[in-house]
Z-matrix of the N, CA and C atoms (Angstrom, degrees):
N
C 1 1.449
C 2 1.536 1 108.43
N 3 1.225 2 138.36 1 139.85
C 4 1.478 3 143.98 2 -144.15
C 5 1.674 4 79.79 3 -100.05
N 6 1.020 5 123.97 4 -68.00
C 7 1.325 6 126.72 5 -166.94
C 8 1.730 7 108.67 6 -53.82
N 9 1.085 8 117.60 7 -16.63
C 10 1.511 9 102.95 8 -176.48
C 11 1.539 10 98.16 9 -116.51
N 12 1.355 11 107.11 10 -9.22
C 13 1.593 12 107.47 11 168.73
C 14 1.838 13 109.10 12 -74.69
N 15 1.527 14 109.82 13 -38.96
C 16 1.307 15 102.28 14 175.17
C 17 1.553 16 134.27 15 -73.18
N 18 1.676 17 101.77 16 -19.92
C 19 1.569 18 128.52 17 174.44
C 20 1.355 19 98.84 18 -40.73
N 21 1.999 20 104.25 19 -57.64
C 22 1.793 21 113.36 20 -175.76
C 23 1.066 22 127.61 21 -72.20
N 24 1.520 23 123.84 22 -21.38
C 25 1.335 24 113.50 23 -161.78
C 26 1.460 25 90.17 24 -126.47
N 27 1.229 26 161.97 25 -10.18
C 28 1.469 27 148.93 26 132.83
C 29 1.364 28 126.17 27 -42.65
N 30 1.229 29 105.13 28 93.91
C 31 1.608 30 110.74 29 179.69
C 32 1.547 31 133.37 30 -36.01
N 33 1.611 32 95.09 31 -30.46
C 34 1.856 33 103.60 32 171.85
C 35 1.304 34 116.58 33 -117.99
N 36 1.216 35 121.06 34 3.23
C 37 1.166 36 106.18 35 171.30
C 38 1.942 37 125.83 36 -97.46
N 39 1.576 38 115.86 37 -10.94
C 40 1.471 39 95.14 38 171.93
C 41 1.361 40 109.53 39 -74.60
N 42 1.702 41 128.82 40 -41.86
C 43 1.508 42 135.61 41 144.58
C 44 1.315 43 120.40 42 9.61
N 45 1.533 44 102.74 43 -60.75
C 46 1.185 45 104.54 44 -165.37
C 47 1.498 46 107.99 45 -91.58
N 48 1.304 47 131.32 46 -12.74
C 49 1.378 48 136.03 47 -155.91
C 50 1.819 49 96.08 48 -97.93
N 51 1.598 50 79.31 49 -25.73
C 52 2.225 51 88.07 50 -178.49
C 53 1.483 52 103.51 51 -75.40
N 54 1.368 53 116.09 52 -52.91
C 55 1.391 54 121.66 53 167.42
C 56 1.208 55 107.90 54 -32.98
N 57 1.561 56 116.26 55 -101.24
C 58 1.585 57 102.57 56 -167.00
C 59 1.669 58 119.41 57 -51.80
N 60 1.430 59 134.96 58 16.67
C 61 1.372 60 134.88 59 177.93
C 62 1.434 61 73.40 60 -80.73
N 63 1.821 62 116.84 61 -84.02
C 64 1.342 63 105.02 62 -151.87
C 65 1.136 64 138.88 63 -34.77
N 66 1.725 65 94.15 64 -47.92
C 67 1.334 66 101.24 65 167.67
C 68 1.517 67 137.27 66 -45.02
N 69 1.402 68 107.76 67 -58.53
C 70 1.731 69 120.53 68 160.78
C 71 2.417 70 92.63 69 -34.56
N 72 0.931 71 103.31 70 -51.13
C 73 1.928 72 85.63 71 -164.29
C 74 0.927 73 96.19 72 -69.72
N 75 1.811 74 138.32 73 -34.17
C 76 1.562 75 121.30 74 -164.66
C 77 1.635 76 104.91 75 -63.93
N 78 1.350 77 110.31 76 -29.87
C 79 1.500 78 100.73 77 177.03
C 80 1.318 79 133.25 78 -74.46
N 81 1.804 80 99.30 79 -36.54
C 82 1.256 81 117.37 80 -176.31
C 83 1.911 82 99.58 81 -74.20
N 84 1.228 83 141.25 82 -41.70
C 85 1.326 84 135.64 83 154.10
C 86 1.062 85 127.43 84 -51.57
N 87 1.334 86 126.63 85 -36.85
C 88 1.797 87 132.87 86 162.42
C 89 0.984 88 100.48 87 -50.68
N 90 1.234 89 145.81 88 -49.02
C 91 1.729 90 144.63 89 -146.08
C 92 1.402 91 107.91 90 -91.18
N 93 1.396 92 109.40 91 -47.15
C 94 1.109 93 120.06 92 163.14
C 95 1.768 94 130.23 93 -58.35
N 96 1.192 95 108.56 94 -52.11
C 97 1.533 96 120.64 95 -177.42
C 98 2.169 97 97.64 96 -64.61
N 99 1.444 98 95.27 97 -40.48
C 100 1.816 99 77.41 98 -178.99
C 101 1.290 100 112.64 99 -93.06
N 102 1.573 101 122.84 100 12.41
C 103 1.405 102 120.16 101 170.32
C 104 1.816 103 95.34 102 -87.58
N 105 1.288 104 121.17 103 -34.35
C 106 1.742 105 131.89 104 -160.31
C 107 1.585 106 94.04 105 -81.36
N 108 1.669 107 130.88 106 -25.16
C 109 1.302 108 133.70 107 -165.11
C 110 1.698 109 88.87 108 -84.34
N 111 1.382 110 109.45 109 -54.92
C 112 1.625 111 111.01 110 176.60
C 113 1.147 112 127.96 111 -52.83
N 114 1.425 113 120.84 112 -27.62
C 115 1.451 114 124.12 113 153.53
C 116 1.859 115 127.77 114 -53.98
N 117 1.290 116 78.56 115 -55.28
C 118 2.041 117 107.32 116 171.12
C 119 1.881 118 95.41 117 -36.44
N 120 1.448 119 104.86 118 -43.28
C 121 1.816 120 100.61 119 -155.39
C 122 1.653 121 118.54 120 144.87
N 123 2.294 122 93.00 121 -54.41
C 124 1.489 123 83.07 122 166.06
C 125 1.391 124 137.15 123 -46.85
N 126 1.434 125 109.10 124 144.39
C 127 1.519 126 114.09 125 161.60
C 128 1.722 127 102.01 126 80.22
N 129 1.140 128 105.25 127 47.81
C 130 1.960 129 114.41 128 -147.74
C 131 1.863 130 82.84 129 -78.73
N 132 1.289 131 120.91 130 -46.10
C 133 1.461 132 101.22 131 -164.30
C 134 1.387 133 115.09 132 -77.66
N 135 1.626 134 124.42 133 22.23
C 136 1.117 135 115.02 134 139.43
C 137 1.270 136 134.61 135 -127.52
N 138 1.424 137 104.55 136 157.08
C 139 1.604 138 120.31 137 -161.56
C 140 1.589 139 111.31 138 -46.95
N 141 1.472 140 133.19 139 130.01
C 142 1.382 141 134.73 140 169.10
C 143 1.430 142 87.87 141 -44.08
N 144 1.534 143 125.64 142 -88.71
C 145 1.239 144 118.58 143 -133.38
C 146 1.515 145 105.18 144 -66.56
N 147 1.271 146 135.38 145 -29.37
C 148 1.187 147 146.56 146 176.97
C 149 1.965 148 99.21 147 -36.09
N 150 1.661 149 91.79 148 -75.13
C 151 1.808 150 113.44 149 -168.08
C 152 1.911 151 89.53 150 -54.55
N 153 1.146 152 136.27 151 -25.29
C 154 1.529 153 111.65 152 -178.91
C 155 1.391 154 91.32 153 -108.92
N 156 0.842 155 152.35 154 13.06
C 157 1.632 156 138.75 155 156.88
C 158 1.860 157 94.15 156 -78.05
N 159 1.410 158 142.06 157 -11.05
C 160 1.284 159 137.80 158 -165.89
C 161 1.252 160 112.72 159 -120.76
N 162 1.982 161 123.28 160 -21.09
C 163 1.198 162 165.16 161 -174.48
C 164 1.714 163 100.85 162 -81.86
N 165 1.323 164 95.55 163 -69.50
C 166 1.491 165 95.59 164 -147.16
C 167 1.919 166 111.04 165 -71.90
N 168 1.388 167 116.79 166 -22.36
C 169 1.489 168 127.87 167 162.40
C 170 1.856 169 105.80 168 -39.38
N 171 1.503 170 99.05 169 -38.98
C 172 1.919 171 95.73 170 -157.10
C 173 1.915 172 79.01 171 -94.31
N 174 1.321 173 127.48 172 -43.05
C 175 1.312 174 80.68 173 -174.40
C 176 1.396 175 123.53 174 -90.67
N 177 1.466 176 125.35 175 -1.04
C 178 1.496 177 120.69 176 173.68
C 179 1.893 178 93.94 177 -74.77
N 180 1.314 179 129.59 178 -42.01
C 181 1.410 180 114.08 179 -175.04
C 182 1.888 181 109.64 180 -73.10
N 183 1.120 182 103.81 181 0.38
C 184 1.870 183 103.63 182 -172.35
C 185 1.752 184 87.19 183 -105.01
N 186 1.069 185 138.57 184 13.05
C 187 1.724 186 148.89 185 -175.76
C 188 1.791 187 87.89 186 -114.49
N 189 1.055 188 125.87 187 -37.04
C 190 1.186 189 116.18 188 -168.13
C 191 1.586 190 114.43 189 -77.26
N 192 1.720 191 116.23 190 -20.75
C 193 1.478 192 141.44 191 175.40
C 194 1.422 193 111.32 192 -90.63
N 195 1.578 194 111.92 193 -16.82
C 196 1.771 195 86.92 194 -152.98
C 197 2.281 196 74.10 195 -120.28
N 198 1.153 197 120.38 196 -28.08
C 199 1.488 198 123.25 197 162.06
C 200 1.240 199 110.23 198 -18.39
N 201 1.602 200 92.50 199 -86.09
C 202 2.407 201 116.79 200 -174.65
C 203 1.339 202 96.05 201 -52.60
N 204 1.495 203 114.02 202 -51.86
C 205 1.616 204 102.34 203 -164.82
C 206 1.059 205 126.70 204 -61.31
N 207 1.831 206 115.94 205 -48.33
C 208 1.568 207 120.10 206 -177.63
C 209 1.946 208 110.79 207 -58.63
N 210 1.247 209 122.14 208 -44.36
C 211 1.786 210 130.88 209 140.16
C 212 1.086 211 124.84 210 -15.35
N 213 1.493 212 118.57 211 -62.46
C 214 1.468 213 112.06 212 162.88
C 215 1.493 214 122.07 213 -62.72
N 216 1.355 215 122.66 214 -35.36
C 217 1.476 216 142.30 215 -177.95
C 218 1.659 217 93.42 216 -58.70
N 219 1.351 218 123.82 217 -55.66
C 220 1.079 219 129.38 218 171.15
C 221 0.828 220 147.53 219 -9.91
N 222 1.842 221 105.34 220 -83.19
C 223 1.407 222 134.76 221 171.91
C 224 1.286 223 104.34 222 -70.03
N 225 1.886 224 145.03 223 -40.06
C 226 0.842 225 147.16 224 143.66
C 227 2.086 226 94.67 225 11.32
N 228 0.876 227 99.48 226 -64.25
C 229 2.044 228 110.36 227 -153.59
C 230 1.656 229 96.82 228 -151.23
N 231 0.554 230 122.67 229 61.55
C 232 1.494 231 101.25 230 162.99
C 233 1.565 232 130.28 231 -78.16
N 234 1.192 233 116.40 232 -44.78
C 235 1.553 234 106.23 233 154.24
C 236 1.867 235 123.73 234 -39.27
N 237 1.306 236 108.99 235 -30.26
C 238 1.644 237 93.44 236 174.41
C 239 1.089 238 104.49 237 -89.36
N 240 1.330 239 122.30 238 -15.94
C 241 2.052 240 108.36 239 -175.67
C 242 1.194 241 101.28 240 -93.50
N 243 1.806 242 132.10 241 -3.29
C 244 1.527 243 113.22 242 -179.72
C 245 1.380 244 91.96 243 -98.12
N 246 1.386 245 135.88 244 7.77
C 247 1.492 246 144.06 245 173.52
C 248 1.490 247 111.86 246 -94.88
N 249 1.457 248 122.61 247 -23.45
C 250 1.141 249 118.86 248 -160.14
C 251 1.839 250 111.59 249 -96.76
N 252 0.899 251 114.47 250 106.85
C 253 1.659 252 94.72 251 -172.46
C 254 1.291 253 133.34 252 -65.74
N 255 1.164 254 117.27 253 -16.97
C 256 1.653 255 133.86 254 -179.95
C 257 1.888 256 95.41 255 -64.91
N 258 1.465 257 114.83 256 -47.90
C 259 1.486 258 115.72 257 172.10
C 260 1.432 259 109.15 258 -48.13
N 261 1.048 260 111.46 259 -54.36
C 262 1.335 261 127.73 260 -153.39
C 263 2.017 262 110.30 261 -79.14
N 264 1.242 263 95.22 262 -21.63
C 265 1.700 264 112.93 263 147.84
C 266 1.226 265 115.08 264 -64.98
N 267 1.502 266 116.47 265 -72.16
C 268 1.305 267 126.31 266 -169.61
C 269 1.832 268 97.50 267 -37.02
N 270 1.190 269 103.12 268 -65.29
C 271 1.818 270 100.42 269 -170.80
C 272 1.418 271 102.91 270 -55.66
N 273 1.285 272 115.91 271 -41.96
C 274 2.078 273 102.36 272 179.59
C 275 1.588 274 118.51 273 -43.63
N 276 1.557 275 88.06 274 -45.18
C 277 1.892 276 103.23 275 -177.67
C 278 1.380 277 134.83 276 -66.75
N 279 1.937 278 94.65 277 -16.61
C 280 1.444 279 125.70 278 174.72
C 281 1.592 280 102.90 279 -63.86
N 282 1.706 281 89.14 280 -51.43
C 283 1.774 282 95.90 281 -155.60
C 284 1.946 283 98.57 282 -70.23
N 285 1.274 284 112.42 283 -36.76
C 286 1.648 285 116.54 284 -159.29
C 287 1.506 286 79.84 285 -71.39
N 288 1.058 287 136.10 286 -66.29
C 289 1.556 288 127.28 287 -170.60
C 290 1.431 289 107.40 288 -37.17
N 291 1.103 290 129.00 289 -53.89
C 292 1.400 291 133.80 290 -176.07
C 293 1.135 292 113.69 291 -50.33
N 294 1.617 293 102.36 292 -69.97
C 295 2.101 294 94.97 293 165.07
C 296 1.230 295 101.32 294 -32.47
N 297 1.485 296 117.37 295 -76.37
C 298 1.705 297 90.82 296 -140.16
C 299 1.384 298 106.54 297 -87.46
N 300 1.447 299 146.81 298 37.75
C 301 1.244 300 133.07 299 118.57
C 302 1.233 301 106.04 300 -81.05
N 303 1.391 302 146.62 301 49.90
C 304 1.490 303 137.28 302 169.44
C 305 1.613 304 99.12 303 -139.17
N 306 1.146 305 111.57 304 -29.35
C 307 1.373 306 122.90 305 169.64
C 308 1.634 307 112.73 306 -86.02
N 309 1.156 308 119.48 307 -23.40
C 310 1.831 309 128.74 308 -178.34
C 311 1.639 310 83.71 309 -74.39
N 312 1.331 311 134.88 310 -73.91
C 313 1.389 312 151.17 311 -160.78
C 314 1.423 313 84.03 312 -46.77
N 315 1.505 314 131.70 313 -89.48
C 316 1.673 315 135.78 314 -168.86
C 317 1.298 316 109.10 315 -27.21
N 318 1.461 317 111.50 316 -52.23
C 319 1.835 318 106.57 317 -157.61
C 320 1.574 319 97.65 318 -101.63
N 321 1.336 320 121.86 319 -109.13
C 322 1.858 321 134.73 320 -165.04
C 323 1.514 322 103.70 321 -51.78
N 324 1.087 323 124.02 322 -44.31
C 325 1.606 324 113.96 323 -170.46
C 326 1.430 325 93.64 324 -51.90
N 327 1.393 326 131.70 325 -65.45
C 328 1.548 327 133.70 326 -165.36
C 329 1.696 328 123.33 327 -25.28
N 330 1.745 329 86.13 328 -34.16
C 331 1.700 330 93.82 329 168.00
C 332 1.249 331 114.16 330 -101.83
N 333 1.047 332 141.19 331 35.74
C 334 1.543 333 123.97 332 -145.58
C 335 1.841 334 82.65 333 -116.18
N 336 1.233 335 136.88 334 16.72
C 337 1.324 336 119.26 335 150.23
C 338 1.683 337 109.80 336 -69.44
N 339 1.076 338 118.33 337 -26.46
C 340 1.529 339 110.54 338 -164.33
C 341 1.653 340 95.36 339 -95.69
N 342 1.021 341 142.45 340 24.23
C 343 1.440 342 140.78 341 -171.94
C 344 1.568 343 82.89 342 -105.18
N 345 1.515 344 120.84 343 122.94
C 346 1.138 345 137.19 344 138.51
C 347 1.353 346 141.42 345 -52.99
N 348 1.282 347 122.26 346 -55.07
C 349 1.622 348 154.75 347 173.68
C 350 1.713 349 111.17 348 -109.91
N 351 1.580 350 86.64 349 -118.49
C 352 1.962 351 83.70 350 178.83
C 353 1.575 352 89.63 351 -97.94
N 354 1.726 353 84.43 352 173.97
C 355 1.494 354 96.02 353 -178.26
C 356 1.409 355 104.71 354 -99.02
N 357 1.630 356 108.23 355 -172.15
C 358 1.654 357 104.33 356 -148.12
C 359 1.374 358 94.65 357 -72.27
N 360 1.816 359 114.94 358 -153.92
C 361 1.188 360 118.68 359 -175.86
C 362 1.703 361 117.69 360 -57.73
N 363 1.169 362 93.14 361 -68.12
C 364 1.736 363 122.95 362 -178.34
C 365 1.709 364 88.84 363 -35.70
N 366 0.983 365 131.43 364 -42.24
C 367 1.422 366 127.84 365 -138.43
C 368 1.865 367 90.58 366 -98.89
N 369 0.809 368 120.83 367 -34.10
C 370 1.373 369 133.08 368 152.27
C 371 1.590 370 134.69 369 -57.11
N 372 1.203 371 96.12 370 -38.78
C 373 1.414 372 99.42 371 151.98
C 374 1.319 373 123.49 372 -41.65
N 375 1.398 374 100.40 373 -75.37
C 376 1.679 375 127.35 374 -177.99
C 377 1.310 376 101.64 375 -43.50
N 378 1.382 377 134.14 376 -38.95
C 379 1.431 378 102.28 377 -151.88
C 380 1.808 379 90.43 378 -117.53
N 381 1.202 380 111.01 379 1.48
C 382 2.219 381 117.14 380 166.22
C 383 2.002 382 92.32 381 -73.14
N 384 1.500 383 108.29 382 -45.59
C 385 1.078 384 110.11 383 178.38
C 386 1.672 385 132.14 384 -58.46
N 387 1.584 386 99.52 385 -37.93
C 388 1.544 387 112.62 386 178.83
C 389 1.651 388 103.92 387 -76.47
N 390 1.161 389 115.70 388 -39.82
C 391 1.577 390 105.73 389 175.14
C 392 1.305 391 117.91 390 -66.96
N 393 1.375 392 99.65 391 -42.47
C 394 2.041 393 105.45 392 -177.50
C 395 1.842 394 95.28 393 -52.80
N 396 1.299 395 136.40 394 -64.22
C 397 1.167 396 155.40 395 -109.62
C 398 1.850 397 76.89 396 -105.00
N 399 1.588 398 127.44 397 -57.74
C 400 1.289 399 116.50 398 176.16
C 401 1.361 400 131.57 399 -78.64
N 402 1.268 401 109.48 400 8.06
C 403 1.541 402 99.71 401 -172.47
C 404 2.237 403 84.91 402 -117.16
N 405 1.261 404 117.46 403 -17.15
C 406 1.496 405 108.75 404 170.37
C 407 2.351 406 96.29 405 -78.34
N 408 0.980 407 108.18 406 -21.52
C 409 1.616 408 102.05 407 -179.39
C 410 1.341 409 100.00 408 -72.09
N 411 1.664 410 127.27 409 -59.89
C 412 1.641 411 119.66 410 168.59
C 413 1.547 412 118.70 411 -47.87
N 414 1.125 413 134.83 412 -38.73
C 415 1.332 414 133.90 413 177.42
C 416 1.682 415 114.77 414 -79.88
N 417 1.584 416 116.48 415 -3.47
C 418 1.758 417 106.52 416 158.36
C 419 1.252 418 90.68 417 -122.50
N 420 1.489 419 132.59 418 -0.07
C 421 1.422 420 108.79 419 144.50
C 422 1.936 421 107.45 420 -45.80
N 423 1.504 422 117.81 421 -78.30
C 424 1.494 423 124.91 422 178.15
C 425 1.448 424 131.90 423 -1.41
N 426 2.113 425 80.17 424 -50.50
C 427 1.683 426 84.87 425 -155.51
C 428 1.738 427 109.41 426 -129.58
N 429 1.915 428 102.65 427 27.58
C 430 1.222 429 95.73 428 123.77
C 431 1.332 430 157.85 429 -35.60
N 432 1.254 431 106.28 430 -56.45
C 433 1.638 432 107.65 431 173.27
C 434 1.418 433 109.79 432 -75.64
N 435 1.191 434 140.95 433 2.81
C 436 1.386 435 128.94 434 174.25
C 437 1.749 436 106.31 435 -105.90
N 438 1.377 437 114.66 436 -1.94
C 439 1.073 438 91.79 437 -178.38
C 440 1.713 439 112.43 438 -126.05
């Protein structure tokens, strides 16, 4: 494939394709981690649904950067990253994160106009969980290449 032949043998361009990946997650994890802090309590005098009506644009548009990119990263090798297990985490941690922002959205968010401060228990869960669950996805992001 020309495109994953050039990924390898162009000196600046997988660099650059890793770059803007990361980049696409620092946003798509920023957005996330201060929507999961707003759950926690921080930032209590403003409205949940308000802070992800302003949130959720940067991380569905930071999905649109870190999508193509991690793809290109991909095809780059894909036989060593479907070999590598730390990758092969990283995508488990992708998918469990996903549930449970798909399951946070279904159940407690639905009420989360009437949340004053933090939200209830359950709702706390979800978002101790969404940070735990994204900051172990950035760290086998890391340590791919070492392993």
């Amino acid at each position: 494939m020309p495109l994953a032949l050039a990924l390898r043998e162009h000196a600046w361009l997988y660099p650059i394709v890793e770059t803007l990946h990361i980049l696409g997650f620092a946003v798509l994890v920023g957005a996330v981690a201060m929507f999961d802090l707003r759950v926690l309590g921080f930032g209590y005098q403003l409205r949940v649904k308000a802070l992800a009506r302003h949130l959720l644009p940067w991380s569905a548009g930071s999905m649109l950067l870190v999508v193509p990119t991690g793809l290109l990263l991909f095809i780059a090798d894909p036989l060593a990253l479907l070999a590598n297990r730390v990758f092969l985490v990283k995508l488990g941690l992708i998918l469990v994160a996903g549930i449970n922002a798909l399951a946070f959205h279904a159940g407690p968010y639905r009420h989360a106009d009437a949340w004053s401060g933090r939200g209830p228990p359950v709702a706390l869960v979800h978002a101790l969980l969404s940070l735990a669950l994204w900051i172990a996805v950035i760290t086998a992001g890391r340590l791919i290449a070492y392993f």
